[in-house]
N, C-alpha and C positions, 0 to 999 in steps of 0.2 A: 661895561662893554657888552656888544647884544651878544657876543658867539663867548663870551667870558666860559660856561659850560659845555660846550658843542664842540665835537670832534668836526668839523666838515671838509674834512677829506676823503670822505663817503662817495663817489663819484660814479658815476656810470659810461657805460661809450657814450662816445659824440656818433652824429649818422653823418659819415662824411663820404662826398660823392668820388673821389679820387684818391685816396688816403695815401696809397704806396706811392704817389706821385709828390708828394706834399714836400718841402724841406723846410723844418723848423729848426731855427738856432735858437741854442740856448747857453744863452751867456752868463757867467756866474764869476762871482768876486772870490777872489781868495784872502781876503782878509778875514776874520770868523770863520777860517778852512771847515772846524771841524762841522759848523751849524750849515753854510753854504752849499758844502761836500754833499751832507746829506741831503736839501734841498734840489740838488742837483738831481740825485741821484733817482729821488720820485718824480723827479719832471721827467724824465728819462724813462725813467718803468710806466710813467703814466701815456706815454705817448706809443711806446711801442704796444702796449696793450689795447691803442686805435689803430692798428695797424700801420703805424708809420716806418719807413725801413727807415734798420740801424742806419745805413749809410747816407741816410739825408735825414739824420739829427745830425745839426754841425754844434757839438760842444766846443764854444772857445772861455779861456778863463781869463779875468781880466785882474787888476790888482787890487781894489776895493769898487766900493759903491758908485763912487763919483763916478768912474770910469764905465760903469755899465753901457750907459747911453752910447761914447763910442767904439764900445763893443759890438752893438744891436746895430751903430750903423755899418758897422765893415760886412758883417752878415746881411744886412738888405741891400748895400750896394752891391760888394763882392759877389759874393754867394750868394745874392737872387732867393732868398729866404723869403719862405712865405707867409711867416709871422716869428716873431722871435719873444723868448721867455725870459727873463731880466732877474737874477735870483741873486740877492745878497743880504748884507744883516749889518745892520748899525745898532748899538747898543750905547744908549744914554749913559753920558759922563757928569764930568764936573764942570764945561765949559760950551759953549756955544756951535764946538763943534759937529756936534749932531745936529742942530737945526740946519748948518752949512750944507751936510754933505747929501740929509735926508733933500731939501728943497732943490739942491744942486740936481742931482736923481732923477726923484719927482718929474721936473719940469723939463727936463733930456728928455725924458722917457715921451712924455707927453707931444713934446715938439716932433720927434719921429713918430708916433702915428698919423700926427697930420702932415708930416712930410709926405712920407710913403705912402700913405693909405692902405696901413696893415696893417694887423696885431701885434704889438708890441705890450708885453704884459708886466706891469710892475710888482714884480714878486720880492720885493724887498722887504724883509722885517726888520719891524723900527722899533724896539721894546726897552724898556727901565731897566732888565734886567737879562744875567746870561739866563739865568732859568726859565725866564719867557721865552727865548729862542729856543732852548733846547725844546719845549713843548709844542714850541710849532714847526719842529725841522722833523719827524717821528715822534714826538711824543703824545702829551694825553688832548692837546689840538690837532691832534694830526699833522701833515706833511703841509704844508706852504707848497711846498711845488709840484707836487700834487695838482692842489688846486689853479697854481696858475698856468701850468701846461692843458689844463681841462679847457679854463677860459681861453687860451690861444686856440683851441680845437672849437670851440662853441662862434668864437668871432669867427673863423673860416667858414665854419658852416649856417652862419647868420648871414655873410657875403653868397654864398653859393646859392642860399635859397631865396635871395633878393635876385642876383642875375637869372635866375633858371624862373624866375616868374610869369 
């Protein structure tokens, strides 16, 4: 793997033209509470460190992975969110179920940014084992949602400096 050694949740601000106006949801599975919880929890500290206000990060929790997607949709329809961050963890078994629920996911996830035309980030870890999550929820990978609440800030301000052109 190319980041197999690399921490890269090393992040910096995004330059964003309206920040305190922004609503980003961020949806996150409760299944793997403890790995989720935490990725949560850096999506959340990553975003308010862009200045994003508490009160428009809309955290909603859903029940595992599969379900993220219509999580991400109740926040773009409802809640008029302006990109949503998609955070859960599936961990390789003995059965076919993890290809189910990862491509299940995946391809939700994917369908709503062309639906919407908006950030929708897939912050889902797909790993062999628990120790690989825990290394990428705070560990020696860094935070996963970290990183994917960065990218929901970078696609915002990739839109903003295409219309202000």
């Amino acid at each position: 793997m190319a980041s197999e050694l690399k921490n890269l949740s090393i992040v910096s601000n995004v330059n964003l033209l309206k920040p305190s106006r922004l609503k980003i949801g961020v949806v996150y599975a409760n299944w793997n509470k403890e790995i989720t919880h935490a990725l949560k929890d850096g999506a959340v500290a990553q975003l308010l460190e862009n200045k994003i206000e508490k009160h428009n990060i809309l955290e909603v929790e859903v029940p595992g992975a599969f379900e993220l997607p219509l999580g991400a949709q109740y926040l773009l329809e409802y809640a008029q969110a302006d990109a949503v961050v998609c955070l859960g963890c599936v961990i390789q078994g003995d059965t076919k179920h993890f290809d189910f629920i990862c491509n299940g996911a995946t391809q939700g996830i994917m369908d709503l940014i062309l639906k919407f035309n908006k950030p929708v980030v897939f912050g889902v870890l797909t790993t062999n084992t628990h120790q690989q999550a825990l290394d990428r929820c705070g560990g020696v990978h860094g935070n996963k949602g970290v990183e994917a609440a960065q990218t929901a800030l970078l696609m915002i301000s990739c839109k903003e400096q295409i219309l202000n052109r």
